[in-house]
MIVEXMAR-964729 format. One record per residue: residue in one letter; x, y, z of N, C-alpha, C, O in turn. Coordinates in pm, whole numbers, plus 50000, padded with zeros to 5 digits. Example, Ala and Ser with C-alpha at 12.3 -4.5 7.8 and 13.67 -1.06 7.14 Angstrom:
BEGIN
a513194943150780512304955050780513204967050780514244966850846
s512854977550708513674989450714512905000350787513415011450804
//
This chain:
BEGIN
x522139476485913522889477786036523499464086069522949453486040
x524769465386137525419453486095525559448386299525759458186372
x525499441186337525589446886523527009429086579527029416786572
x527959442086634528809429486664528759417386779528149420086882
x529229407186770529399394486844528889398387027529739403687099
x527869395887069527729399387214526169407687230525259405987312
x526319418287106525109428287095523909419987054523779409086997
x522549434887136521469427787137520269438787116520319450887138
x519389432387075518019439087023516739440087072516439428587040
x515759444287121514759443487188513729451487127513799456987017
x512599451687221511559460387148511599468087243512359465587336
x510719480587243510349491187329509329487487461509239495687552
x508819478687463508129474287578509009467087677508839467687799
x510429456887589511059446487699511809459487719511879460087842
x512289467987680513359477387705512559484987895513139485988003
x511399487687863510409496487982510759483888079511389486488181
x510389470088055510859461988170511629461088209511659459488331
x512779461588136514069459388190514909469488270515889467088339
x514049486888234514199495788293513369494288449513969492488555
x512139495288437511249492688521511619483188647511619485688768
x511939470988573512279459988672513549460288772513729450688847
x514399470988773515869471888774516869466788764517689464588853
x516969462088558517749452288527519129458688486520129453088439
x518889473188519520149480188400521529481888550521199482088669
x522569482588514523559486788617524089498388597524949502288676
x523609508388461523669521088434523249525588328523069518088232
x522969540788319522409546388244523229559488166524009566788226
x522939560688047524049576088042523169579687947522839571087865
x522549594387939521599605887901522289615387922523359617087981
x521449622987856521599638187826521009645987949520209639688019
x521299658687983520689668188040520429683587995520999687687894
x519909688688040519469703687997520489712088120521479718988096
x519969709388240520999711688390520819706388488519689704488534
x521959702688546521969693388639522759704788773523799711088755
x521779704888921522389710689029523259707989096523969700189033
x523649709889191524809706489313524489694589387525159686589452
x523529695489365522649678889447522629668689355522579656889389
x522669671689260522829658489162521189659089109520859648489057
x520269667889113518879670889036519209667388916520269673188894
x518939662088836518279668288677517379672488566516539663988534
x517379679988521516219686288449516559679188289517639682088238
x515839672188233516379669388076514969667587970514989662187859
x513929672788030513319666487955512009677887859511259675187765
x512279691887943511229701887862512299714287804513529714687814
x511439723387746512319732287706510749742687731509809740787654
x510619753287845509599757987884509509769387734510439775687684
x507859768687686507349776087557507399768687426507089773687318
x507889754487446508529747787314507159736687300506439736087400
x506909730987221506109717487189506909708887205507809707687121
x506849700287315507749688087265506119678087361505029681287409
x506799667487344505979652587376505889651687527504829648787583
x507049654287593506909646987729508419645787731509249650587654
x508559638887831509879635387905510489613587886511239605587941
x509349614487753509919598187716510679587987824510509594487927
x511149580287850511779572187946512739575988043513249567588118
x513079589788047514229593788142513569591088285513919581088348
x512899597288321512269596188444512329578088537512639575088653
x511939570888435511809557888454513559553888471513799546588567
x514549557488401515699555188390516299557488511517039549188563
x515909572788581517119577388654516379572788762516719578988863
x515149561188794514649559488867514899542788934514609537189039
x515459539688835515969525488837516739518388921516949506288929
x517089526588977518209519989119519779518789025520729512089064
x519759523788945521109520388821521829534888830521209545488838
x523589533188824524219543188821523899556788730523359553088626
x524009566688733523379575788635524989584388638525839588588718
x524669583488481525649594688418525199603988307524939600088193
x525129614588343524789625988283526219630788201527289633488254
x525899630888060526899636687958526009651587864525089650487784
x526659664287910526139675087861527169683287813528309680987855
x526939695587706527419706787740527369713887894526469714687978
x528589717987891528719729388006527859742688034527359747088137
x527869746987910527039756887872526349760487800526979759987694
x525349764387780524629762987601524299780787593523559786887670
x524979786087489524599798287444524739807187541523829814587579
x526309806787605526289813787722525689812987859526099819487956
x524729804787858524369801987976524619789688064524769777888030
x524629793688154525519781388266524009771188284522879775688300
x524369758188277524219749088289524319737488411523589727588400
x525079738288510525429732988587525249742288731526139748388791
x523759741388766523509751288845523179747288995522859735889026
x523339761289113522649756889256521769751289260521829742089342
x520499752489187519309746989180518479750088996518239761088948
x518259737488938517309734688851516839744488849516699748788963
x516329754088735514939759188667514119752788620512909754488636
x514779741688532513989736188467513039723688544513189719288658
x512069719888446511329708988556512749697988579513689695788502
x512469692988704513249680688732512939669888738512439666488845
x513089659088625513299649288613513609635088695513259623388680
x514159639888759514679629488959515739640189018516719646688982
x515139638689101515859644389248517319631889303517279619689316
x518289639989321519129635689411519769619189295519869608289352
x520039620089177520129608689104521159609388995521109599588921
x522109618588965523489619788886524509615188995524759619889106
x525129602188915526159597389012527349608488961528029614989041
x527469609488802528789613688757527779619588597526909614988524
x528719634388613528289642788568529719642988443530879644988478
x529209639888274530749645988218530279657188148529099658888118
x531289665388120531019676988006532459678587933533419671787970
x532549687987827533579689387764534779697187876535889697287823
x534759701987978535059709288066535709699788196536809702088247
x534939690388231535509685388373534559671488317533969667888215
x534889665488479534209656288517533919654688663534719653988756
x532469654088663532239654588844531209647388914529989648688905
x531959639088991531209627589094530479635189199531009644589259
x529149630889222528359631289319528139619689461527749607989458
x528659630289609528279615089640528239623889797527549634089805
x528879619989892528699622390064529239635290041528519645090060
x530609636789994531049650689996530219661989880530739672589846
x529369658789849528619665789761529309667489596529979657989554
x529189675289540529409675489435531399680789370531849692289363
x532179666989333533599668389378533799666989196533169658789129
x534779676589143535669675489062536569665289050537409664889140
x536619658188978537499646888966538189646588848538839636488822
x538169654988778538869655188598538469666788554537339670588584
x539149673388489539389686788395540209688388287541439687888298
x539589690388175539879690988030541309701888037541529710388123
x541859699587961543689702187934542969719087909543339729087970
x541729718387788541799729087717541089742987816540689752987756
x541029742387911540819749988026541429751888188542109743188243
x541069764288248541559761388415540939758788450539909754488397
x541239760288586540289759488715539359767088721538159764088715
x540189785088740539719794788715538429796288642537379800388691
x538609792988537537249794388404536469784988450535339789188429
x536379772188513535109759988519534999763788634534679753888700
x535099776388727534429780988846533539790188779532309788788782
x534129800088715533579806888633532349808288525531629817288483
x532539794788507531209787188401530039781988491528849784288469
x530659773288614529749763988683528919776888825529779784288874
x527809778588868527099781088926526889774289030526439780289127
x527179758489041526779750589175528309754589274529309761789270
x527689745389349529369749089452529689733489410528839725089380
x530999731689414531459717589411533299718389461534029728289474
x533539706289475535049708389587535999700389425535439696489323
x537419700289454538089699689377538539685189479538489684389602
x538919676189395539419662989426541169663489501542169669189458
x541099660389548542839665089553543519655789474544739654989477
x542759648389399543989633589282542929639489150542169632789079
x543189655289145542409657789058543169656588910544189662888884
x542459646788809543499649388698543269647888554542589637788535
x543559654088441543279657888336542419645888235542789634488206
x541599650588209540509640488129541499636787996541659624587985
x542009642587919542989636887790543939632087859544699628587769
x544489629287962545029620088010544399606988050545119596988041
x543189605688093542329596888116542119588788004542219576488000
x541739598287889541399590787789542139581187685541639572387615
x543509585487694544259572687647543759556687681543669548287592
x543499554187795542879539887808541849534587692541639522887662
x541219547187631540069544087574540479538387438541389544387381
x539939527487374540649521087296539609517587206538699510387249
x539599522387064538829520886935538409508886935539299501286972
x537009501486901536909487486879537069487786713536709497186642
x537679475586667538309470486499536619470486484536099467486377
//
């Protein structure tokens, strides 16, 4: 592994401090579903063996921005719901929610649309999403957004 000019390496214990201590200014994880409140569930899959919920908990606990990057839906089922099924992970702690579908900020006005993928409507990401959430009025297309984003050499 080759790591460029700036990048850095740690072990798994300074990493827990640096989480712990609240050294990070953000975080971006996965979720299973995330509610209208900004809940998230990411860490069991109820009937499955898994380990535990590894460092998320500690993460979204950090006082550090949280961004949740998921599918919209997995296997037909909506994902982005009124309220968690799954266990929850932290309460009240997704600043900004992306999916292949939209993009949506959490904050006073509750849960607001701020970007939506070209390859869908409105219509359909009401249709998909289960929480309530408001539409931005400078609402505007994520492949338009993403031009800024610029390959590193």
């Amino acid at each position: 592994m080759t790591c460029q000019t700036g990048a850095s390496t740690f072990s798994s214990s300074d990493s827990f401090g640096i989480v712990r201590g609240s050294h990070l200014d953000m975080t971006i994880l996965g979720g299973m579903e995330v509610s209208e409140e900004g809940d998230l569930a990411n860490w069991i899959i109820p009937g499955k063996m898994v380990k535990g919920m590894g460092g998320a908990m500690d993460l979204v606990s950090a006082e550090s921005t949280v961004i949740v990057c998921m599918e919209h839906t997995a296997k037909g089922n909506k994902k982005i719901l009124r309220k968690c099924s799954l266990p929850i992970t932290g309460r009240r702690v997704v600043d900004v929610l992306i999916t292949e579908l939209g993009v949506f900020e959490f904050g006073p006005n509750g849960m607001v649309l701020t970007e939506i993928s070209d390859t869908t409507t409105l219509e359909k990401l009401k249709e998909l999403t289960d929480a309530h959430f408001v539409v931005s009025p400078t609402l505007s297309s994520m492949e338009a957004n993403s031009s800024n984003i610029k390959p590193q050499d």
